[in-house]
N, CA and C atoms as an extended XYZ file, in Angstrom:
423
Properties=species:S:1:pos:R:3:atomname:S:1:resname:S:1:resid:I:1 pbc="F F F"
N       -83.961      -29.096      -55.032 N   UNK     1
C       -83.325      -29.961      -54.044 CA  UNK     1
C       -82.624      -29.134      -52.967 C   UNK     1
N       -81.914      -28.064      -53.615 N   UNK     2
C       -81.235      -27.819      -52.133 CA  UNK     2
C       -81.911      -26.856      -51.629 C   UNK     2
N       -83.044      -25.708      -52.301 N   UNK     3
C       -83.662      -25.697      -51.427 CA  UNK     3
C       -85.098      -26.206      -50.412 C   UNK     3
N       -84.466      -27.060      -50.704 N   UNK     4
C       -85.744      -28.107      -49.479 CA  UNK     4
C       -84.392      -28.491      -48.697 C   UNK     4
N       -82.894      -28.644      -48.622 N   UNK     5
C       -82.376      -29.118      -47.704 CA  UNK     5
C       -82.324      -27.729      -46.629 C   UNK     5
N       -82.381      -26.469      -47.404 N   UNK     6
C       -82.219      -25.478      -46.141 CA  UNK     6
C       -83.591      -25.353      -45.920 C   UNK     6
N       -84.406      -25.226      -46.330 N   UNK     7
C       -85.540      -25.374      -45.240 CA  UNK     7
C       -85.315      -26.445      -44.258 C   UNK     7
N       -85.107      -27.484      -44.377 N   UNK     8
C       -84.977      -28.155      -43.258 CA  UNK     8
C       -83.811      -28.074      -42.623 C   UNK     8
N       -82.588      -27.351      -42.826 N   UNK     9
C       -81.709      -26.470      -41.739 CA  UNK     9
C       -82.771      -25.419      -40.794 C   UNK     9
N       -83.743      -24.718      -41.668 N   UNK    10
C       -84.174      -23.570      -41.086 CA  UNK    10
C       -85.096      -24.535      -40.131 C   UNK    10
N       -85.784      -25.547      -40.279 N   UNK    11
C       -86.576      -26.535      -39.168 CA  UNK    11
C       -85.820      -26.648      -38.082 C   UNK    11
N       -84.492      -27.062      -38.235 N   UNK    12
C       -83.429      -27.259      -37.310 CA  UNK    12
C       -82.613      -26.193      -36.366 C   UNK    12
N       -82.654      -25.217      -37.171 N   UNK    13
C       -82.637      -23.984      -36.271 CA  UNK    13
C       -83.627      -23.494      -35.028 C   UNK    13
N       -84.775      -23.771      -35.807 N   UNK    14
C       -86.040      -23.437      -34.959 CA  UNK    14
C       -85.992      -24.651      -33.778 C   UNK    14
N       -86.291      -25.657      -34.116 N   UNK    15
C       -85.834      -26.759      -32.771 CA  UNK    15
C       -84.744      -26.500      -32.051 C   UNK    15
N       -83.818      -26.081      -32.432 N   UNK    16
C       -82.880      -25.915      -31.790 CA  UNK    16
C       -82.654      -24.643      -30.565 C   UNK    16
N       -83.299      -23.740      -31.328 N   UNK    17
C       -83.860      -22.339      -30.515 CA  UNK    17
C       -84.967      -23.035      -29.369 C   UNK    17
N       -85.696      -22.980      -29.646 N   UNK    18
C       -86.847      -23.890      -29.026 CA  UNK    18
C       -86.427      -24.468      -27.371 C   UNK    18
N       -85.580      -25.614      -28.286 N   UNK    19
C       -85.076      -26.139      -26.605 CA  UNK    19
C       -83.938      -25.401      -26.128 C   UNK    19
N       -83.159      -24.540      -26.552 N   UNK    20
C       -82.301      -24.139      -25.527 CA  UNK    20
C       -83.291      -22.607      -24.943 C   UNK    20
N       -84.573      -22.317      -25.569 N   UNK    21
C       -84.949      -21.454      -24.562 CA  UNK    21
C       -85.752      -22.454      -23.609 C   UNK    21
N       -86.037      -23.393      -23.850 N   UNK    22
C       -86.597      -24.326      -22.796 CA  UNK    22
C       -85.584      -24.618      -21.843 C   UNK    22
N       -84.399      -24.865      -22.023 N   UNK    23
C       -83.325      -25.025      -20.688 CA  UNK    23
C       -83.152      -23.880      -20.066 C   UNK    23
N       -82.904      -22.284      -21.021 N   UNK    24
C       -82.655      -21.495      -20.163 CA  UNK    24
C       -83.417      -20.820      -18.828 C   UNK    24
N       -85.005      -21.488      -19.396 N   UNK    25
C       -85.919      -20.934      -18.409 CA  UNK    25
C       -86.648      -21.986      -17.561 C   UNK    25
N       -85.572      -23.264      -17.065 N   UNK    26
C       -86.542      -24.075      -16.824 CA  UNK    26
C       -87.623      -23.994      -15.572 C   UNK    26
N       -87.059      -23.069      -14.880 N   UNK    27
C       -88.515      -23.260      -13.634 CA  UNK    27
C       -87.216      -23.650      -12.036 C   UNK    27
N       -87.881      -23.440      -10.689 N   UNK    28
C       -87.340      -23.347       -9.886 CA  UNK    28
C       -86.847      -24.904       -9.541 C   UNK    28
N       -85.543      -24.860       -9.765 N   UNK    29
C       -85.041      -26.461       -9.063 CA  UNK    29
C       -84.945      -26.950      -10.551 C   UNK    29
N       -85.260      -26.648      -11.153 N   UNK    30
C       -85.464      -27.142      -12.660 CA  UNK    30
C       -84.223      -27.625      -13.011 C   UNK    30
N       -82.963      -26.941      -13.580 N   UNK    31
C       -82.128      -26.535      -14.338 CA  UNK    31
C       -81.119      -28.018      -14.108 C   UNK    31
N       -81.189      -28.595      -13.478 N   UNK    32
C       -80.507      -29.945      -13.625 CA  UNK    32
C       -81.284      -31.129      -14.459 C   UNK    32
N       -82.174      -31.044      -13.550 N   UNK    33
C       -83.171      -32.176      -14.914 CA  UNK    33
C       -83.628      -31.469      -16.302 C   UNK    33
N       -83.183      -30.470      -16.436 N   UNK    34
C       -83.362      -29.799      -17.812 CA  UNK    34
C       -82.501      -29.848      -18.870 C   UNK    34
N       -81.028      -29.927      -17.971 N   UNK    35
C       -79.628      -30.060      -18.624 CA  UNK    35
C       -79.850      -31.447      -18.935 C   UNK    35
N       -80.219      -32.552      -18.128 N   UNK    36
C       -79.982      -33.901      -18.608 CA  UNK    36
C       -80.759      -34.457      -19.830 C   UNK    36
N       -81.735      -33.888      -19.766 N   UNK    37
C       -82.650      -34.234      -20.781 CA  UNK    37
C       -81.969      -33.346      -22.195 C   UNK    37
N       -81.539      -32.129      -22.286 N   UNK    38
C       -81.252      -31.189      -23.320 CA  UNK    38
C       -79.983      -32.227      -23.590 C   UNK    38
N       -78.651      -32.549      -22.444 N   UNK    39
C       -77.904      -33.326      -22.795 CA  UNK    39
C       -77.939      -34.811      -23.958 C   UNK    39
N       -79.430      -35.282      -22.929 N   UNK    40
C       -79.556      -36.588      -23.925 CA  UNK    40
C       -80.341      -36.639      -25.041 C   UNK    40
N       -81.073      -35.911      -25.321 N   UNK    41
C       -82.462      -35.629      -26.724 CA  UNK    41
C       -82.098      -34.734      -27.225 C   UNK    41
N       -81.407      -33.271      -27.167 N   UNK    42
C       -81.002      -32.376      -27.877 CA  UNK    42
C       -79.941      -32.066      -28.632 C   UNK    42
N       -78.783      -32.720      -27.656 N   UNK    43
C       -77.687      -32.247      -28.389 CA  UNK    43
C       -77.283      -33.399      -29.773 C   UNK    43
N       -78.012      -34.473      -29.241 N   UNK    44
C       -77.495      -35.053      -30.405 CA  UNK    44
C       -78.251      -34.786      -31.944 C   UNK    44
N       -79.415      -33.576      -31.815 N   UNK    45
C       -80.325      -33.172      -32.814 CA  UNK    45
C       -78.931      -32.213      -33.129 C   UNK    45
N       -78.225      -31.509      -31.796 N   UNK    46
C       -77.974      -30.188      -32.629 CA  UNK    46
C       -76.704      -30.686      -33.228 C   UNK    46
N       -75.972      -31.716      -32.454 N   UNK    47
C       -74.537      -32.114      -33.286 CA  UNK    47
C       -74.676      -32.400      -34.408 C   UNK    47
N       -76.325      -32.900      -35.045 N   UNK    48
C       -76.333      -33.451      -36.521 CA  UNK    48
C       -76.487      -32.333      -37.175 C   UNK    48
N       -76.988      -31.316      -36.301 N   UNK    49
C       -77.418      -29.963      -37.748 CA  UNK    49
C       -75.994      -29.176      -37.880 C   UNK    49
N       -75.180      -29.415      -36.897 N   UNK    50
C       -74.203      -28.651      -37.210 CA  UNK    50
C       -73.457      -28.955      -38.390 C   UNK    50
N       -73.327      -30.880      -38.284 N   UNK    51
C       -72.633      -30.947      -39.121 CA  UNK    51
C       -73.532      -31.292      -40.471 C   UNK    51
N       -74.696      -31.448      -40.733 N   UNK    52
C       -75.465      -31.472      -42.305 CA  UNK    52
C       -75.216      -29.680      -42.357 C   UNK    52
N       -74.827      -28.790      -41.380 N   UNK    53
C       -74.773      -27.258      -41.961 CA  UNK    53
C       -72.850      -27.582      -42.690 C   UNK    53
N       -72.524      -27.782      -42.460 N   UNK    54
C       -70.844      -27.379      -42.579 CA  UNK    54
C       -70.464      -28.373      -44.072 C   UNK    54
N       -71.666      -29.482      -44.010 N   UNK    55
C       -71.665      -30.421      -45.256 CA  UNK    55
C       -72.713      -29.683      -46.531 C   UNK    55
N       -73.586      -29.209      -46.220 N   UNK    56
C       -74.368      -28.690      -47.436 CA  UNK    56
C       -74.627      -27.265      -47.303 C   UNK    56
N       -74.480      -26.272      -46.231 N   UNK    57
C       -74.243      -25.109      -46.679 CA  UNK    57
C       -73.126      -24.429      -46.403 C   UNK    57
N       -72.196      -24.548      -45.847 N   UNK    58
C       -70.657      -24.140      -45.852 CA  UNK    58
C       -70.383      -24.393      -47.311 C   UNK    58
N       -70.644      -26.190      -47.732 N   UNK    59
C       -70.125      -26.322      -49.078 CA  UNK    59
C       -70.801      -25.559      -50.167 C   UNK    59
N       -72.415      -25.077      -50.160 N   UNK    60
C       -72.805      -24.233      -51.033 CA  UNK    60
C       -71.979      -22.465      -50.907 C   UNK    60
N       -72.114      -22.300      -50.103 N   UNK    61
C       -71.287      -20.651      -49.525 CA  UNK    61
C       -70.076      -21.170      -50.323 C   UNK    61
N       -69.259      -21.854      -50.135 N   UNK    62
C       -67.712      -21.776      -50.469 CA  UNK    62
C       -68.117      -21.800      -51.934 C   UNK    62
N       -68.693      -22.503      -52.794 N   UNK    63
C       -69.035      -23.198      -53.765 CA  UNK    63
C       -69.624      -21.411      -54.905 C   UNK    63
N       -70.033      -20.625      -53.794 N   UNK    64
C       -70.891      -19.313      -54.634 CA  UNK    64
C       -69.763      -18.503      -54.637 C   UNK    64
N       -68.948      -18.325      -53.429 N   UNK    65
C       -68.224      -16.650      -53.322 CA  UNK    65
C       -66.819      -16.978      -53.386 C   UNK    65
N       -65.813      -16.224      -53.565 N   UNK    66
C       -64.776      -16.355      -54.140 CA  UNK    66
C       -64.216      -17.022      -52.853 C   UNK    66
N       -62.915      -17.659      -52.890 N   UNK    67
C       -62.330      -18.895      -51.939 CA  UNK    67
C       -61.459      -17.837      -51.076 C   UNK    67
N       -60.639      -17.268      -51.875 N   UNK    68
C       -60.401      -15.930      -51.001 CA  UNK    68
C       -60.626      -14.831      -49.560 C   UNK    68
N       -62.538      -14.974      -49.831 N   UNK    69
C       -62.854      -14.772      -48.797 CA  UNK    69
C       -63.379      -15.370      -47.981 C   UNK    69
N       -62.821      -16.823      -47.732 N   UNK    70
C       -63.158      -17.585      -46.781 CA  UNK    70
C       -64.470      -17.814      -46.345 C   UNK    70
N       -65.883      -17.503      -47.449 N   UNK    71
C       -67.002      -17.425      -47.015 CA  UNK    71
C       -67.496      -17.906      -46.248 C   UNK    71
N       -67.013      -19.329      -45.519 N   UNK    72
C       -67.992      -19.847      -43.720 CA  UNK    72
C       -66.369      -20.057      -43.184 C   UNK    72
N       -65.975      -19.356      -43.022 N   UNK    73
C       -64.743      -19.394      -42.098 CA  UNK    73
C       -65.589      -18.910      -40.855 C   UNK    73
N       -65.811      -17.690      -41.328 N   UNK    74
C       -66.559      -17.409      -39.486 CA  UNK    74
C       -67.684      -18.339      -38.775 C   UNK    74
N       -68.514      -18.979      -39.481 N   UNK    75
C       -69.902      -19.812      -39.121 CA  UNK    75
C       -68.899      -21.157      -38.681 C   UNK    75
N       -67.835      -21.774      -39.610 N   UNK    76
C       -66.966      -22.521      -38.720 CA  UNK    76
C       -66.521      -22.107      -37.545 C   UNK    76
N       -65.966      -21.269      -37.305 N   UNK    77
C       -65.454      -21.145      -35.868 CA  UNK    77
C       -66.079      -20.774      -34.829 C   UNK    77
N       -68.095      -20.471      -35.727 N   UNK    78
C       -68.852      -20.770      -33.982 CA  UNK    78
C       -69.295      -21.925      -33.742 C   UNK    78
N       -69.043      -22.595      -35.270 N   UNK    79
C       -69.803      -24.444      -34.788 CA  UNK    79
C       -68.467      -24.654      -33.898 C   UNK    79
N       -67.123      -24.604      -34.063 N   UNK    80
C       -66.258      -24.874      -32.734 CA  UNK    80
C       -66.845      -24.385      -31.793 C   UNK    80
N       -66.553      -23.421      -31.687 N   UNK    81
C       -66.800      -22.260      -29.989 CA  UNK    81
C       -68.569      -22.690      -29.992 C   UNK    81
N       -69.406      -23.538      -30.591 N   UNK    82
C       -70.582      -24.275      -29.931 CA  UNK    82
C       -70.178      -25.060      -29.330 C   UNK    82
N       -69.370      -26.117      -30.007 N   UNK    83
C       -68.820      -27.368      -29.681 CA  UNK    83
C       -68.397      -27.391      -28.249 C   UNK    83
N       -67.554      -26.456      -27.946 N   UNK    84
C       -66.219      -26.309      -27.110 CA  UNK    84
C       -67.136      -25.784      -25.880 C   UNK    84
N       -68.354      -25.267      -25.846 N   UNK    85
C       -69.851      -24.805      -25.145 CA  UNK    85
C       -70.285      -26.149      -24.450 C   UNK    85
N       -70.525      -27.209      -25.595 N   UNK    86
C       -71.480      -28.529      -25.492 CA  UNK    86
C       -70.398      -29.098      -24.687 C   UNK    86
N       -69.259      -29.466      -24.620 N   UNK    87
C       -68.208      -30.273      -24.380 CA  UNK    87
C       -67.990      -29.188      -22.775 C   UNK    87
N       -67.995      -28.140      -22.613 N   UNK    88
C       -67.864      -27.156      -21.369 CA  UNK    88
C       -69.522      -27.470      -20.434 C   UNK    88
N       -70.311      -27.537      -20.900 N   UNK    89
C       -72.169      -28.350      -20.822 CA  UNK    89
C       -71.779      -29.747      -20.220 C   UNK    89
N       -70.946      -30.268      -20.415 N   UNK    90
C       -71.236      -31.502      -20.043 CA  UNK    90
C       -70.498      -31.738      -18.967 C   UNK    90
N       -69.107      -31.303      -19.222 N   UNK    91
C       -68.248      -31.363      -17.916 CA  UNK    91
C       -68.931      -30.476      -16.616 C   UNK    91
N       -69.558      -29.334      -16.631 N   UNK    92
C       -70.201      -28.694      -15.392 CA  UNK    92
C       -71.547      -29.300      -14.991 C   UNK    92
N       -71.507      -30.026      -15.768 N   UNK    93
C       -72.844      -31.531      -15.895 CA  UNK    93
C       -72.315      -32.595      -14.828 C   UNK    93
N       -71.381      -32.935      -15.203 N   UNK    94
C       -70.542      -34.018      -14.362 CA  UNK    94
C       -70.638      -33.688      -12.957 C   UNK    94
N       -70.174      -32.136      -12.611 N   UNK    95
C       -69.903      -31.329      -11.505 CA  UNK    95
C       -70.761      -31.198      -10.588 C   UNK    95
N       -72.512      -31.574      -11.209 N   UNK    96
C       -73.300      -30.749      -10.228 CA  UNK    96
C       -73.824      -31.363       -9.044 C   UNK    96
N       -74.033      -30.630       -7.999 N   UNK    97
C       -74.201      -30.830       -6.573 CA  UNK    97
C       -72.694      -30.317       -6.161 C   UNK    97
N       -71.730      -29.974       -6.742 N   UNK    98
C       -70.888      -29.642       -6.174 CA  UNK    98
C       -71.250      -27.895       -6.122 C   UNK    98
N       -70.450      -27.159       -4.957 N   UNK    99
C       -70.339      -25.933       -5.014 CA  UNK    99
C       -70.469      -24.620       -6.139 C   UNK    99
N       -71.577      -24.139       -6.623 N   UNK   100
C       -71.543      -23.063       -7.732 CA  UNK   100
C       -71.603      -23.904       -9.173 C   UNK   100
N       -72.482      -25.116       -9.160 N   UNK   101
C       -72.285      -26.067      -10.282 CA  UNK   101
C       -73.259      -25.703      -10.748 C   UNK   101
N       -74.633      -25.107      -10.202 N   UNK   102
C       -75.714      -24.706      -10.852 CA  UNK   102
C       -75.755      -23.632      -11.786 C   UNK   102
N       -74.686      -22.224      -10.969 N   UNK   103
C       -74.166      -20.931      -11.872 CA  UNK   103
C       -73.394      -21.173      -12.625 C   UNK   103
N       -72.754      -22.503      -12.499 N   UNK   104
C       -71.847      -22.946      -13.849 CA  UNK   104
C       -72.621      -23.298      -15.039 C   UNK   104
N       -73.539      -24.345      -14.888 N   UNK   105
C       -74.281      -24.539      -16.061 CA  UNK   105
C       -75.264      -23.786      -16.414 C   UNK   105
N       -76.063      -22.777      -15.364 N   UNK   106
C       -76.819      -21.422      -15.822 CA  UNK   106
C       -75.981      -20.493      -16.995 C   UNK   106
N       -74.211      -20.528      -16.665 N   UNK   107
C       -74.065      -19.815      -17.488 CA  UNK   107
C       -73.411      -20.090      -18.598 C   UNK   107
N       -72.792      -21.438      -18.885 N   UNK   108
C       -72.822      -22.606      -20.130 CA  UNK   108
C       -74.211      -22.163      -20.990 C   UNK   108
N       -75.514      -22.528      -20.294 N   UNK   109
C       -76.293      -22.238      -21.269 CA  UNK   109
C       -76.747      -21.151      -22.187 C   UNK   109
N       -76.737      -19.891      -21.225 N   UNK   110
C       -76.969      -18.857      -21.374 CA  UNK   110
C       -76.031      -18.346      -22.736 C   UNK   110
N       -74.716      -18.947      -22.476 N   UNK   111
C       -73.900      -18.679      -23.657 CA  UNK   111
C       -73.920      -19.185      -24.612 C   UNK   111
N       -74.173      -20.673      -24.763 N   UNK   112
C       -74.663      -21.742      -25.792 CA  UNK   112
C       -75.952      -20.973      -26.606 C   UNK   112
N       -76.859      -20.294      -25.717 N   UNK   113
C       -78.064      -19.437      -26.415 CA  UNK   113
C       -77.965      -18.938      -27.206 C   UNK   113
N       -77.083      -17.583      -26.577 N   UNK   114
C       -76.850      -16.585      -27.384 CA  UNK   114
C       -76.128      -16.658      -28.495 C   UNK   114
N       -74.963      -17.832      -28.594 N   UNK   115
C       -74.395      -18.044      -29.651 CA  UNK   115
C       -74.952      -18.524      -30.764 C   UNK   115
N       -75.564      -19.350      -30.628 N   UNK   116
C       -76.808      -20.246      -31.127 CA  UNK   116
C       -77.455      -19.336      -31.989 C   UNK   116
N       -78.038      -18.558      -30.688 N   UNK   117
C       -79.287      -17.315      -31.951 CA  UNK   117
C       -78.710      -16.576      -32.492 C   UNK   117
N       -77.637      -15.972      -32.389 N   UNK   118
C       -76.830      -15.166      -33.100 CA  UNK   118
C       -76.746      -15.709      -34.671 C   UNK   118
N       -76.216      -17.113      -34.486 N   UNK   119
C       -75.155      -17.801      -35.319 CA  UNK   119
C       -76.760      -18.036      -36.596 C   UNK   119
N       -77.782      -18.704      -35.628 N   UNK   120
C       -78.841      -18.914      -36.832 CA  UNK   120
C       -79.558      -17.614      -37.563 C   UNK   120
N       -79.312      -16.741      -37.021 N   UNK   121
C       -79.944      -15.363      -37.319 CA  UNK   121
C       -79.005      -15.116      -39.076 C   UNK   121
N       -77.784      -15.168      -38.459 N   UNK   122
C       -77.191      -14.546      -39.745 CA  UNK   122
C       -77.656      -15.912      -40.831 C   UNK   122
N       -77.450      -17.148      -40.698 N   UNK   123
C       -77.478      -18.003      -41.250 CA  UNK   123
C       -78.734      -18.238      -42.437 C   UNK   123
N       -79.950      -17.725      -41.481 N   UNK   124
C       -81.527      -17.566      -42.155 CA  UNK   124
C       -81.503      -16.707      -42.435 C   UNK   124
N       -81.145      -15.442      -41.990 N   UNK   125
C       -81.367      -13.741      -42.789 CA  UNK   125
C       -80.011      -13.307      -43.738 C   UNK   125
N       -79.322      -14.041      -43.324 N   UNK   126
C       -78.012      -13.823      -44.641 CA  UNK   126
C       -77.573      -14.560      -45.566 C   UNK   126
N       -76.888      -16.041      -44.970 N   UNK   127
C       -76.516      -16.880      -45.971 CA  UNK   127
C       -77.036      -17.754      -46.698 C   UNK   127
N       -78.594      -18.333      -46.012 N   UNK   128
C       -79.604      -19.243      -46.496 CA  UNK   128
C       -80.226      -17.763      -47.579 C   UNK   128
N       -80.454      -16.461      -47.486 N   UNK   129
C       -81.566      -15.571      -48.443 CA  UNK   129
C       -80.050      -15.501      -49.806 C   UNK   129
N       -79.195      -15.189      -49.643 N   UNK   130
C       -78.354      -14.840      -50.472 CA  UNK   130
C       -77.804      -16.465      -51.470 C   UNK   130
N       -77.723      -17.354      -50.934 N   UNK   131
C       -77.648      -19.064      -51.542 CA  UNK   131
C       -79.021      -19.293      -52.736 C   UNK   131
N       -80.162      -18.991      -52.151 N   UNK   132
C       -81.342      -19.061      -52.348 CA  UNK   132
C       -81.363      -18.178      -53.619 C   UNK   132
N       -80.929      -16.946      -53.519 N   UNK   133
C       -80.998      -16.165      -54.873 CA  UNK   133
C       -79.596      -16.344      -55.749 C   UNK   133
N       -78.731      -16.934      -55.392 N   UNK   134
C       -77.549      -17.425      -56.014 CA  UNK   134
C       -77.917      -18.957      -57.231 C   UNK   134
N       -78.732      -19.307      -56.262 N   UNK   135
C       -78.709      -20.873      -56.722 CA  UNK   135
C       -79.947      -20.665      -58.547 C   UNK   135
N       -79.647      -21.457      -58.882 N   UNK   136
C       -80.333      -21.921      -60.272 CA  UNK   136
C       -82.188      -21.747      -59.878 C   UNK   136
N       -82.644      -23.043      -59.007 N   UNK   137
C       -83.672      -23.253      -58.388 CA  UNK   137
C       -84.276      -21.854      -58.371 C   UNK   137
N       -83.480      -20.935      -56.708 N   UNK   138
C       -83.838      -19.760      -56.404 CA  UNK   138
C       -84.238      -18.307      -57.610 C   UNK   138
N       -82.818      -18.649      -58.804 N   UNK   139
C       -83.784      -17.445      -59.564 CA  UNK   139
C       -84.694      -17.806      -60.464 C   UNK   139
N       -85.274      -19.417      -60.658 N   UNK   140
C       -86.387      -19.210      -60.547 CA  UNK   140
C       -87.299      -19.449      -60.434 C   UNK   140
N       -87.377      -19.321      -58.898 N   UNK   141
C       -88.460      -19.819      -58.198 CA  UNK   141
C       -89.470      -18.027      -57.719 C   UNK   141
C-alpha cells in the first residue's frame, strides 16, 4: 500500500516538473497565457501533492527516524517557501500589463522551478529510496 502511494507522489512530481518547465519556456509573448493556465490547471494539481506529501510521507519520515531530528522539518519549510512562491505567482499575476510585470513573473517562476526540482530530487533519490527500504513491504519486495 504505501508503496503504490509514493509512486504516485513520484507521478506527481513528474507532472509537476513537466508543467513548470512548460511555463518557464513558454515561447515569445507566451508567458502570460502560460501563467493563467499553470495558475488555473496546475496549481491546484500541485497544492494537492503538497499536501497528500506532508499527510503520507512527512508522516512516514517522522514515523521511521527519531523525532529529535525533525526528519521533514526541512521538506516543510519548502512546501511553505513553495506556497509563499504560488501566493507571490499570483499577486504579480494580478499586476500584469503593468510596468516590469512580465520580469516579475519570469522570475516567480524561475524560482518556483528550481525549488520544485530541488525539493523533488531529494524527495525521490532520498526520502521516497530510504522509506521504501525502511518499510515492511520494501524489505521485501
Amino acid at each position: 500500500m504505501r508503496n503504490a502511494a509514493f509512486e504516485r507522489l513520484r507521478r506527481g512530481h513528474r507532472a509537476a516538473l513537466q508543467a513548470l518547465d512548460r511555463l518557464e519556456s513558454p515561447g515569445t509573448g507566451r508567458l502570460l497565457p502560460a501563467v493563467d493556465e499553470f495558475l488555473e490547471r496546475d496549481v491546484p494539481a500541485l497544492e494537492a501533492l503538497l499536501a497528500d506529501e506532508e499527510r503520507e510521507l512527512f508522516a512516514a519520515l517522522d514515523a521511521c527516524l527519531p523525532q529529535e531530528a525533525e526528519p521533514s522539518a526541512a521538506l516543510r519549510r519548502e512546501h511553505d517557501t513553495a506556497r509563499g512562491l504560488i501566493a507571490l505567482l499570483r499577486r504579480a499575476h494580478a499586476r500584469a500589463g503593468d510596468p516590469g510585470s512580465d520580469a516579475a513573473l519570469a522570475s516567480v517562476v524561475h524560482d518556483l522551478r528550481l525549488l520544485l526540482h530541488d525539493h523533488f530530487r531529494k524527495e525521490d533519490g532520498v526520502v521516497l529510496r530510504l522509506l521504501a527500504h525502511l518499510s515492511p513491504e520494501g524489505r521485501h519486495a
